[in-house]
C-alpha positions as CSV (number, residue, x, y, z in Angstrom):
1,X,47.4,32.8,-45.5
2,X,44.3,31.0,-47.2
3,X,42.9,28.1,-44.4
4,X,42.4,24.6,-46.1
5,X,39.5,22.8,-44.7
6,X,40.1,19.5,-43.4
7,X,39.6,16.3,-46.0
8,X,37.7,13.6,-45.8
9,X,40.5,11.5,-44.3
10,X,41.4,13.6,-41.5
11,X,37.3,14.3,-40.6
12,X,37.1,10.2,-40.6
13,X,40.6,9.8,-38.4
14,X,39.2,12.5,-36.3
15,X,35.9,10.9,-35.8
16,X,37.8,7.9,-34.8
17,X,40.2,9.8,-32.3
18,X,37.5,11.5,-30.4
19,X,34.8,8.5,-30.3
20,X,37.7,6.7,-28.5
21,X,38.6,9.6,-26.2
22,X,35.1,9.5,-25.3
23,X,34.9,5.9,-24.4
24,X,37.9,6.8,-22.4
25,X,36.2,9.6,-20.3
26,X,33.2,7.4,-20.3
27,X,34.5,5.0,-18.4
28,X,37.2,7.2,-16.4
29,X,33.8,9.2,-15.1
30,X,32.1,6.2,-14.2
31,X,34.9,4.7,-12.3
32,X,35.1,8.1,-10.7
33,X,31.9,8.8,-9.8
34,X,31.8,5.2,-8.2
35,X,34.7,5.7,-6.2
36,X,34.4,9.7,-5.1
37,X,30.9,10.3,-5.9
38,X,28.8,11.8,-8.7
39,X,29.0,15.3,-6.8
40,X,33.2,14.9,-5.8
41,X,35.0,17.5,-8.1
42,X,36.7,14.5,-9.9
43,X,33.2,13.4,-10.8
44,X,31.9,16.8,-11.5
45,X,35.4,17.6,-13.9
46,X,34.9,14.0,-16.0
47,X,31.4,15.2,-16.6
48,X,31.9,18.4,-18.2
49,X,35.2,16.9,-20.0
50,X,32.8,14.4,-21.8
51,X,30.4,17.2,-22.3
52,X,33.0,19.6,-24.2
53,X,34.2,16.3,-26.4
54,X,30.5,15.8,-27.2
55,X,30.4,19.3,-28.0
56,X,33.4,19.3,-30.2
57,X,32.2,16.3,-32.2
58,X,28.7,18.3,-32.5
59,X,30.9,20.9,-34.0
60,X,33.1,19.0,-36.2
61,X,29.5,16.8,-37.5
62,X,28.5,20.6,-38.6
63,X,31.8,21.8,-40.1
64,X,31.7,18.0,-41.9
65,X,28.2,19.2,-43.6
66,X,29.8,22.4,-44.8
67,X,33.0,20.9,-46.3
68,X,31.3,17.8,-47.9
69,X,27.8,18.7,-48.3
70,X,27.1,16.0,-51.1
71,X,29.2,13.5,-49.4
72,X,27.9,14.0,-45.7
73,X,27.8,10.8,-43.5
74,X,26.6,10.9,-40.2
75,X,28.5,8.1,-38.9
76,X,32.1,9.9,-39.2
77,X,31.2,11.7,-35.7
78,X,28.4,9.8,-34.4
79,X,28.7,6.4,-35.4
80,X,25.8,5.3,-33.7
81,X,23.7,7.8,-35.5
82,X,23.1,11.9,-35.3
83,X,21.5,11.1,-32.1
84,X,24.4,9.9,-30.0
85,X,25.0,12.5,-27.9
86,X,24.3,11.8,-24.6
87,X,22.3,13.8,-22.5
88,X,23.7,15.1,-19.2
């Protein structure tokens, strides 16, 4: 069976889905870190669950370059730019 690359739709919808998820941890992590600690498990966990989201979105920002190369915007997985990740 032949894989069919994403479209430009679904790369765009998926952008969306997993800036939002990452507000969502974002704020989770910060709520949990305030209330258990940075160094609580809980705190640790929302920490490496934004850190695998980042990484998927790095991912997804690659593969986006490979199945649009002459239509490639940076904005569909980091709106703010290609430097949005957040260090951590």
């Amino acid at each position: 069976m032949t894989r069919q690359p994403m479209t430009l739709v679904e790369h765009r919808e998926l952008g969306s889905a997993l800036l939002m998820i990452r507000g969502t941890l974002m704020r989770a992590g910060a709520d949990l870190s305030d209330r258990y600690g940075v160094a609580s498990r809980a705190g640790r966990a929302s920490e490496r669950a934004l850190r695998s989201v980042d990484g998927l979105r790095a991912a997804m920002d690659e593969q986006f370059v490979r199945d649009f190369p002459a239509a490639f915007d940076a904005t569909v997985y980091f709106p703010a730019g290609r430097t949005a990740v957040r260090e951590l």
